[in-house]
PDB file of N, CA, C, O and CB in Angstrom:
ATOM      1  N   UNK A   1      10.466 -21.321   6.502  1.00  0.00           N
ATOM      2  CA  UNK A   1      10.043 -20.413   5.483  1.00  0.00           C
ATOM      3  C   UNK A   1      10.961 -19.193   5.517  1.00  0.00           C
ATOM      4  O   UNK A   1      11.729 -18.934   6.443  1.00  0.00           O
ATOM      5  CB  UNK A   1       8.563 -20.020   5.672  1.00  0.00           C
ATOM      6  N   UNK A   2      10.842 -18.668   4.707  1.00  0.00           N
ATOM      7  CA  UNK A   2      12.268 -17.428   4.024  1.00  0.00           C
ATOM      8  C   UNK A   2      11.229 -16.616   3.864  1.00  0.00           C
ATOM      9  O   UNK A   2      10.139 -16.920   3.380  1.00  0.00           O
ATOM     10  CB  UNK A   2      13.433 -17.709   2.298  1.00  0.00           C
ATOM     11  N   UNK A   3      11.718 -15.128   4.449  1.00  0.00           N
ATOM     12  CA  UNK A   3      10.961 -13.483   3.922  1.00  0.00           C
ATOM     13  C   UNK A   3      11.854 -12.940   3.322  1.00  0.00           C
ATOM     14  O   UNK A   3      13.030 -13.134   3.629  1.00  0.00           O
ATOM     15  CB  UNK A   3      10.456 -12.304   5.043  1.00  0.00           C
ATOM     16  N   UNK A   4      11.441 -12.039   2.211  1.00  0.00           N
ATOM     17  CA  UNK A   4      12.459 -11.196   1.914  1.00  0.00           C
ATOM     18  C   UNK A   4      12.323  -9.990   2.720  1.00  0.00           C
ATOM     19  O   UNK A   4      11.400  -9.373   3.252  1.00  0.00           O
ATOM     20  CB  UNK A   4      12.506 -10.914   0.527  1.00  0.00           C
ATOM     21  N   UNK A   5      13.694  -9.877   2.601  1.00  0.00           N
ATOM     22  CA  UNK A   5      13.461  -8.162   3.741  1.00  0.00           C
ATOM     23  C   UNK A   5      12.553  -7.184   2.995  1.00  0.00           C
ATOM     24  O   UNK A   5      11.783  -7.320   2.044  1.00  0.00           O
ATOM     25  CB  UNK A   5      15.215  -7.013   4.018  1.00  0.00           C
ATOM     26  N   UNK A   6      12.983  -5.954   3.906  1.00  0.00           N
ATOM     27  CA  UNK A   6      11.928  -4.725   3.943  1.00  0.00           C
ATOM     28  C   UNK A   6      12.438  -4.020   2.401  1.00  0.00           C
ATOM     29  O   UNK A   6      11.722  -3.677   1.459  1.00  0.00           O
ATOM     30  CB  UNK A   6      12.172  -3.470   5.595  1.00  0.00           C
ATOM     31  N   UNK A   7      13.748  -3.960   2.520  1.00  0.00           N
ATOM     32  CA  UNK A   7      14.212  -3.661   1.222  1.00  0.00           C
ATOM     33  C   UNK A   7      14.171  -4.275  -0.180  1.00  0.00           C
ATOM     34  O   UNK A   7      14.726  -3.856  -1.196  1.00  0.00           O
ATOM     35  CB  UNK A   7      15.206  -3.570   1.401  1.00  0.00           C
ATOM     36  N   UNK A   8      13.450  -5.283  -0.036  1.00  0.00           N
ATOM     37  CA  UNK A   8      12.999  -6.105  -1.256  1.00  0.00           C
ATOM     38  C   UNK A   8      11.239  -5.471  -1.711  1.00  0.00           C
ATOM     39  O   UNK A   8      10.583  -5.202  -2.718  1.00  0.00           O
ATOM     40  CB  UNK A   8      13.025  -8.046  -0.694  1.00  0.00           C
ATOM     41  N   UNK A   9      11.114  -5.481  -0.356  1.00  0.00           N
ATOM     42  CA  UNK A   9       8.953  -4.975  -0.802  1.00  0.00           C
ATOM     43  C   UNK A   9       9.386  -3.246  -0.617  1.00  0.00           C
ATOM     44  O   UNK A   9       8.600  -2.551  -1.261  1.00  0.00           O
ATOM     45  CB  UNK A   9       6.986  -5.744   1.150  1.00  0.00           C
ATOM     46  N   UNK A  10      10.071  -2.723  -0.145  1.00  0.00           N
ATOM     47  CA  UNK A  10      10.209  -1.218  -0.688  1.00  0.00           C
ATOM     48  C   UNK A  10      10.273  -0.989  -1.802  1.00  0.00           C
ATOM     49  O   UNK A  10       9.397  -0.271  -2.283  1.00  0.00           O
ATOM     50  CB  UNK A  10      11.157  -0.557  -0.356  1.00  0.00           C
ATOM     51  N   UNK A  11      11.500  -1.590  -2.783  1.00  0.00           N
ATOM     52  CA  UNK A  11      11.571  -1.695  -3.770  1.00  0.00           C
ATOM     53  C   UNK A  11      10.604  -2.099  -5.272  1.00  0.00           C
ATOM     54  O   UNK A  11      10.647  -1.615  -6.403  1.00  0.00           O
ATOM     55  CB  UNK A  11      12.274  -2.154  -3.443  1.00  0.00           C
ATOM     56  N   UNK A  12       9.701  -3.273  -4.632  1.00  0.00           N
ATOM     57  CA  UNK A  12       8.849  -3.409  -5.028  1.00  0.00           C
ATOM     58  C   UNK A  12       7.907  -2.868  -5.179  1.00  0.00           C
ATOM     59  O   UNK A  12       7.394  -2.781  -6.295  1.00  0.00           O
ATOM     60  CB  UNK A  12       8.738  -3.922  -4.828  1.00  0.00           C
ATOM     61  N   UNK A  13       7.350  -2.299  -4.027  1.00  0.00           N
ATOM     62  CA  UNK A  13       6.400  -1.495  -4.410  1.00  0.00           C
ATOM     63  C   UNK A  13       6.259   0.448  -4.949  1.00  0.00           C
ATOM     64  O   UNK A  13       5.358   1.243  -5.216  1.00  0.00           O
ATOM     65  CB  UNK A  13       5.755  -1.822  -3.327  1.00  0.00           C
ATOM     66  N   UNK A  14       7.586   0.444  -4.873  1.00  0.00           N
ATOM     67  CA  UNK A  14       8.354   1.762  -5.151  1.00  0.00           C
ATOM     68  C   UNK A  14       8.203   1.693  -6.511  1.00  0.00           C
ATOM     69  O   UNK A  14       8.010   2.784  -7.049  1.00  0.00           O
ATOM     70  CB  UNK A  14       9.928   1.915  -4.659  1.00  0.00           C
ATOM     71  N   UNK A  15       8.243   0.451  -7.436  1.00  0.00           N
ATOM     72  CA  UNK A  15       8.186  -0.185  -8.649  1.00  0.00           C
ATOM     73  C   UNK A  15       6.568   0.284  -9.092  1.00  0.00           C
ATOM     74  O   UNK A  15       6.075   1.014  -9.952  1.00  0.00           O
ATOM     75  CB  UNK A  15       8.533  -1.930  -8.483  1.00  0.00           C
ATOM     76  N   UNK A  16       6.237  -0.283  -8.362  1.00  0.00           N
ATOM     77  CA  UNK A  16       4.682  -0.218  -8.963  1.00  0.00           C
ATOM     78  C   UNK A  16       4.176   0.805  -8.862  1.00  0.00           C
ATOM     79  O   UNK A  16       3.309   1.140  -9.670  1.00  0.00           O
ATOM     80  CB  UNK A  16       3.711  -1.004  -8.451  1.00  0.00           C
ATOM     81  N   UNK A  17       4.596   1.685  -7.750  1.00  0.00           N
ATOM     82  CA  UNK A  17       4.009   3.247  -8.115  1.00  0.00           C
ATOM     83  C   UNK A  17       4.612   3.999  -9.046  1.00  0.00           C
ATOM     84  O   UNK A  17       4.105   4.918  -9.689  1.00  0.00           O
ATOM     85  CB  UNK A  17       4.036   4.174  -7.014  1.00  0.00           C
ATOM     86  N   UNK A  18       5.843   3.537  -9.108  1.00  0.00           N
ATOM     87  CA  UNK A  18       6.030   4.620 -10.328  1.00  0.00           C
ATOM     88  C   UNK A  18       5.800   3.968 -11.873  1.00  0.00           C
ATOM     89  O   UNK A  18       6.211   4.623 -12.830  1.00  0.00           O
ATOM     90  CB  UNK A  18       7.699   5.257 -10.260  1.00  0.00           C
ATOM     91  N   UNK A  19       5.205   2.801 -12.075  1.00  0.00           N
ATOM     92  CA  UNK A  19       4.738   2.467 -13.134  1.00  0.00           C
ATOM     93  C   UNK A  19       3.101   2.682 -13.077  1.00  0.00           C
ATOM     94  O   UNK A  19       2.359   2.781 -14.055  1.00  0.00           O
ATOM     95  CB  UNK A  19       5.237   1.135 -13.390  1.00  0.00           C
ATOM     96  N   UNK A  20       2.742   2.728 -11.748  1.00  0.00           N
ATOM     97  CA  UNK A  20       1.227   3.576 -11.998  1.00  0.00           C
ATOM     98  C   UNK A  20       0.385   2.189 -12.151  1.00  0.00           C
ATOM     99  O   UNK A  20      -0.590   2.098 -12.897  1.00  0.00           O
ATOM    100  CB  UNK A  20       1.099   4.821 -13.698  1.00  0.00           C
ATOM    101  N   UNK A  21       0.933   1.012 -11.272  1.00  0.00           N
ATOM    102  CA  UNK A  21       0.478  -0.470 -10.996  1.00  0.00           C
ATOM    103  C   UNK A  21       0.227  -0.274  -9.650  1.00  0.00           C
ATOM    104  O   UNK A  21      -0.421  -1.241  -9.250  1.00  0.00           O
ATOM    105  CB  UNK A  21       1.550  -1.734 -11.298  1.00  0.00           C
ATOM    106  N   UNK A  22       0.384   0.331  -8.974  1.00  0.00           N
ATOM    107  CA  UNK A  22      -0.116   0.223  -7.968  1.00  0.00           C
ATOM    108  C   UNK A  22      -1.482  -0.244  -7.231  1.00  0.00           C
ATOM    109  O   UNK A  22      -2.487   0.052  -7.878  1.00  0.00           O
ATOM    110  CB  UNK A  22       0.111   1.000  -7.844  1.00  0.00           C
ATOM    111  N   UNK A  23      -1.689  -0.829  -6.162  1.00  0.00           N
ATOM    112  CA  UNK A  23      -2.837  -1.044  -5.832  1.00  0.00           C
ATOM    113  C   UNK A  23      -3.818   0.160  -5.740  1.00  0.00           C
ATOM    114  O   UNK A  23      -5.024   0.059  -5.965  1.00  0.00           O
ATOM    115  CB  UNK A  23      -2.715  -1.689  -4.766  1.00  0.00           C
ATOM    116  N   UNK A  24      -3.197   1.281  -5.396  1.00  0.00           N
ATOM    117  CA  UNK A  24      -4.387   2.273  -5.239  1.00  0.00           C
ATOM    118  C   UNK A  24      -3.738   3.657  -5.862  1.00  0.00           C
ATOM    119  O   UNK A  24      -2.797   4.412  -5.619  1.00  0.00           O
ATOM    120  CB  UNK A  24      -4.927   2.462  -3.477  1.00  0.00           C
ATOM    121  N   UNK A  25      -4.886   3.520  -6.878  1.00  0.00           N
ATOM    122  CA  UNK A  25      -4.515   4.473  -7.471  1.00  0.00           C
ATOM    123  C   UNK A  25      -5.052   6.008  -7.525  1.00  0.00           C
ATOM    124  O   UNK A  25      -6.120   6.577  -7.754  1.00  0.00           O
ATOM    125  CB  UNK A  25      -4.515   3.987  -8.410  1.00  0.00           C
ATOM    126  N   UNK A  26      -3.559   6.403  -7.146  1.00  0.00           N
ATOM    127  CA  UNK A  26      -3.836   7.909  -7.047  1.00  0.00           C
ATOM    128  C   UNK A  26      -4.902   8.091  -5.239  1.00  0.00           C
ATOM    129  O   UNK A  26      -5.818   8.911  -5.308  1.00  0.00           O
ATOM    130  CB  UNK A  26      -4.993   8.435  -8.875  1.00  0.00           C
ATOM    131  N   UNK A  27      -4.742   7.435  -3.972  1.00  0.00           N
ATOM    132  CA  UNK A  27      -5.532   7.529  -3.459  1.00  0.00           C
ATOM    133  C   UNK A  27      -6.866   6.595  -3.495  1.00  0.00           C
ATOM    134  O   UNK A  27      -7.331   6.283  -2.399  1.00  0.00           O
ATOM    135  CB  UNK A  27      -5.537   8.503  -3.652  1.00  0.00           C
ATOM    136  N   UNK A  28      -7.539   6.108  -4.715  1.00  0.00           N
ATOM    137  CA  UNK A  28      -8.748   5.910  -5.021  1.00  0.00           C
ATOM    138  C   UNK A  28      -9.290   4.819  -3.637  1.00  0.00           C
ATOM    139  O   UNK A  28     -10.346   5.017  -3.037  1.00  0.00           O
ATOM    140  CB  UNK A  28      -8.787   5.316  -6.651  1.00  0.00           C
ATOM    141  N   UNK A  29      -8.232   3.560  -3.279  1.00  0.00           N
ATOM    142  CA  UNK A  29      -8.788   2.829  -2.057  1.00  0.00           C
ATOM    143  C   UNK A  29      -8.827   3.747  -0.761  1.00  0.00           C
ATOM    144  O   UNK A  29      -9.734   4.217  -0.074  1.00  0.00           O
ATOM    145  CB  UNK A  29      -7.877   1.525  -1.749  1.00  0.00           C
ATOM    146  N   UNK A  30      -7.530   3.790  -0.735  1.00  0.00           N
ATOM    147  CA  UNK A  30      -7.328   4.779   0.954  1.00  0.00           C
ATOM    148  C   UNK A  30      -8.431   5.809   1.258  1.00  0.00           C
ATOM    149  O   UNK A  30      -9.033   5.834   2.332  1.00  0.00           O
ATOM    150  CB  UNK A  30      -5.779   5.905   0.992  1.00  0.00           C
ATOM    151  N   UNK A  31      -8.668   6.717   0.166  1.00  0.00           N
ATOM    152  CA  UNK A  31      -9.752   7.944   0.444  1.00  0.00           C
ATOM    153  C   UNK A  31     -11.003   7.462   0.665  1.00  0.00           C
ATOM    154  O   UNK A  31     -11.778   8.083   1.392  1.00  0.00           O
ATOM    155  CB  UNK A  31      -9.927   8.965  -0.716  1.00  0.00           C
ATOM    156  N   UNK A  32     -11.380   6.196   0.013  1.00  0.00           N
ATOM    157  CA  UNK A  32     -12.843   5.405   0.062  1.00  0.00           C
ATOM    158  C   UNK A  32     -13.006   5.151   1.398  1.00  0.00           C
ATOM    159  O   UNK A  32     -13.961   5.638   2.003  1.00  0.00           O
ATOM    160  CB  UNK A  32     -12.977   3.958  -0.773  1.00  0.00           C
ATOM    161  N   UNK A  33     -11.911   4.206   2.129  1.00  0.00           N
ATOM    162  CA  UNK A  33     -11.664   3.414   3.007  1.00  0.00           C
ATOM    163  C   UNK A  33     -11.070   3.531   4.396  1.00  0.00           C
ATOM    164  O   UNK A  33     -11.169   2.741   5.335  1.00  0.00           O
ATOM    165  CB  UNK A  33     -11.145   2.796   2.464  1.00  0.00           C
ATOM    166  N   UNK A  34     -10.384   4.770   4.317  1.00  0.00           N
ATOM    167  CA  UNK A  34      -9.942   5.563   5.035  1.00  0.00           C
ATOM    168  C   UNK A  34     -10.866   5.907   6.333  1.00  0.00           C
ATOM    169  O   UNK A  34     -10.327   5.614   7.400  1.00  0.00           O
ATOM    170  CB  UNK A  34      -9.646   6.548   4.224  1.00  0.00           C
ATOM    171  N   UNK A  35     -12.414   6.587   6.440  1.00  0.00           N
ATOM    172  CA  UNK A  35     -12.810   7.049   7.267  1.00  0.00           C
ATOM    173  C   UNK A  35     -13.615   5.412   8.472  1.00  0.00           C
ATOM    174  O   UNK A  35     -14.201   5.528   9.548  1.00  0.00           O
ATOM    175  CB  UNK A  35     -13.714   8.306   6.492  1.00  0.00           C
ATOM    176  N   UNK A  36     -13.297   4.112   7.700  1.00  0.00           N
ATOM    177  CA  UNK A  36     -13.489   3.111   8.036  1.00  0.00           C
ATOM    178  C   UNK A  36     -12.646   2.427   8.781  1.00  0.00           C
ATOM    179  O   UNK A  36     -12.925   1.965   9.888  1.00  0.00           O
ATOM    180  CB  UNK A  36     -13.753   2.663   7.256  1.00  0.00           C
ATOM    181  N   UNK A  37     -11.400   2.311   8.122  1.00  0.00           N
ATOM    182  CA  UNK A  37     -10.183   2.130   9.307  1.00  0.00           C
ATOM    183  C   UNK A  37     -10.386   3.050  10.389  1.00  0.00           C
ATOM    184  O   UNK A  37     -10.680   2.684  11.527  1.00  0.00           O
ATOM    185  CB  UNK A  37      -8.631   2.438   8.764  1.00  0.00           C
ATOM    186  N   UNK A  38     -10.270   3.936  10.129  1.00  0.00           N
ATOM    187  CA  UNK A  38     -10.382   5.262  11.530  1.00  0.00           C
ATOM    188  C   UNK A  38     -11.321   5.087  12.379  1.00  0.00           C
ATOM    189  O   UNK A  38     -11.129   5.525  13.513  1.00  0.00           O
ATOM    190  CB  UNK A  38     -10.737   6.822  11.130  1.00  0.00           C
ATOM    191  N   UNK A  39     -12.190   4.620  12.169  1.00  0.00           N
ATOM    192  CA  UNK A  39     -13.669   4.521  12.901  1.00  0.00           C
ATOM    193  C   UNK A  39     -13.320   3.223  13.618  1.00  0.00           C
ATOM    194  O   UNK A  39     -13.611   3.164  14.813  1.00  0.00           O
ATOM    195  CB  UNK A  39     -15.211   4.399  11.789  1.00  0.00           C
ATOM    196  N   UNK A  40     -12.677   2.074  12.985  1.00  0.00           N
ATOM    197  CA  UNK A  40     -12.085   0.564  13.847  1.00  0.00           C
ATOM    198  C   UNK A  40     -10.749   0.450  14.655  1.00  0.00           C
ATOM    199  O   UNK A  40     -10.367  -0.488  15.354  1.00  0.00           O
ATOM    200  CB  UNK A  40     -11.819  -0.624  12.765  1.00  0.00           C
ATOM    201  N   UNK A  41      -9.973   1.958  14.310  1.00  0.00           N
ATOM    202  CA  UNK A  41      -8.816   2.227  15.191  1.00  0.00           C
ATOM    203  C   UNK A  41      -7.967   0.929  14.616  1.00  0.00           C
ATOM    204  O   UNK A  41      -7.475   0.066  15.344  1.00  0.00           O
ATOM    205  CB  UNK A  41      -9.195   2.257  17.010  1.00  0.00           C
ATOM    206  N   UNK A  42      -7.879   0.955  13.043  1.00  0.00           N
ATOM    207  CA  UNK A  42      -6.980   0.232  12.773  1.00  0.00           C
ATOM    208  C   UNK A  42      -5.403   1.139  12.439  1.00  0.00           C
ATOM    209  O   UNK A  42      -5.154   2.262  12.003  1.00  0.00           O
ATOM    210  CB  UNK A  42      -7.605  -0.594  11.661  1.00  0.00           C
ATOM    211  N   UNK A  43      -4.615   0.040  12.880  1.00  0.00           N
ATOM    212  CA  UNK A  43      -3.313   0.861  12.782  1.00  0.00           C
ATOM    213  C   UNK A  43      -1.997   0.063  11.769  1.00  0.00           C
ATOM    214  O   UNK A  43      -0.911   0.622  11.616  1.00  0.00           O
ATOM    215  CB  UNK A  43      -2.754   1.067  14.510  1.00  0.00           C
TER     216      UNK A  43
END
């Protein structure tokens, strides 16, 4: 199996934020979800 490098999903997703496709927008997952990771010491 083949990955594309880091510079392929940078790009990509560098894409989608600045078209405002992003998965989370403006914050809206991370701030929800955020004090939940922290609490499971996810990293």
């Amino acid at each position: 199996m083949d990955y594309a490098c880091c510079d392929h999903w940078n790009q990509f997703f560098a894409q989608l934020k600045d078209t405002g496709t992003d998965l989370d927008w403006g914050t809206q997952w991370t701030m929800v979800n955020l004090p939940v990771l922290k609490s499971t010491n996810i990293q």
